[in-house]
MIBAPA-873776 format. One record per residue (C-alpha): z, y, x. Coordinates in pm, whole numbers, plus 50000, padded with zeros to 5 digits. Example, Ala and Ser with C-alpha at 12.3 -4.5 7.8 and 13.67 -1.06 7.14 Angstrom:
2
ZASE       w       v       u
ZASE   50780   49550   51230
ZASE   50714   49894   51367
***
This chain:
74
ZASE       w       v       u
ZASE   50000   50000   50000
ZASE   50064   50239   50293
ZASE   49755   50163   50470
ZASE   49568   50250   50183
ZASE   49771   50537   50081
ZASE   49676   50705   50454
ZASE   49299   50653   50363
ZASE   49286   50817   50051
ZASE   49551   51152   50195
ZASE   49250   51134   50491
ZASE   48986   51179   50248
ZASE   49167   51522   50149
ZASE   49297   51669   50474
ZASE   49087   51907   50708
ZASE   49075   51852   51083
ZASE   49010   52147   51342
ZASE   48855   52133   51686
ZASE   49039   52414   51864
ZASE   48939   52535   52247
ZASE   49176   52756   52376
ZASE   49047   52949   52699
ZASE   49229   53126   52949
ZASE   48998   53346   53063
ZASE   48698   53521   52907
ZASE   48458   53276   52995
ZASE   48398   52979   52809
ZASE   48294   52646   52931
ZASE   48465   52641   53289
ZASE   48738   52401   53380
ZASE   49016   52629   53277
ZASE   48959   52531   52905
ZASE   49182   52311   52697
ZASE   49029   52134   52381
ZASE   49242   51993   52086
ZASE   49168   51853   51772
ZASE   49441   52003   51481
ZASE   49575   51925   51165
ZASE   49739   52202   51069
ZASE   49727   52589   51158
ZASE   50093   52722   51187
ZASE   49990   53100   51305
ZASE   49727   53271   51359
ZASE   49715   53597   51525
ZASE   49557   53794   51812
ZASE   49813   53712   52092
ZASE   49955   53385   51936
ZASE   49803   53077   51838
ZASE   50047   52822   51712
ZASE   49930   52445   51513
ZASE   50053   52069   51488
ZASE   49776   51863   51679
ZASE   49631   51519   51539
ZASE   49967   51353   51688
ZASE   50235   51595   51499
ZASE   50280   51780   51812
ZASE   50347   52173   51828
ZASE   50139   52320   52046
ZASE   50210   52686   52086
ZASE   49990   52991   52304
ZASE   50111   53320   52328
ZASE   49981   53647   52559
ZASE   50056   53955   52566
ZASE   49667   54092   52644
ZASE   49516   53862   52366
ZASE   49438   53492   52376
ZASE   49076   53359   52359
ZASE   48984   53077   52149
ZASE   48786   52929   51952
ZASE   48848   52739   51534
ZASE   48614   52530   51435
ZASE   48545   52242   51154
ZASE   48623   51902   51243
ZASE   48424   51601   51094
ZASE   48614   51281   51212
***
């Protein structure tokens, strides 16, 4: 009953692919790529959401963060 119970919340739940970079280039080593369930906050200088294993994962600056929120098909 659980298993299917997981399959039909997953038919309902969005998924985000998030890329957080550190500087203002993207595509260079320095960025960091998660897939999220949930967005917690979302401002200008801090980015704060649960990733796909219920961990908080948290970025703050005080010049303005760069990333990128986009749809995630699974």
């Amino acid at each position: 009953m659980k298993k299917f119970w997981r399959w039909l919340k997953s038919l309902f739940t969005q998924y985000y692919r998030i890329t957080v970079s550190f500087d203002t280039e993207y595509g260079n080593n320095d960025d960091k790529h998660y897939i999220a369930k949930k967005i917690l906050i979302q401002k200008e200088k801090h980015l704060k959401f649960r990733d796909e294993d219920n961990r908080v994962v948290e970025f703050r600056s005080s010049s303005g963060l760069n990333y990128i929120i986009e749809d995630y098909e699974s």
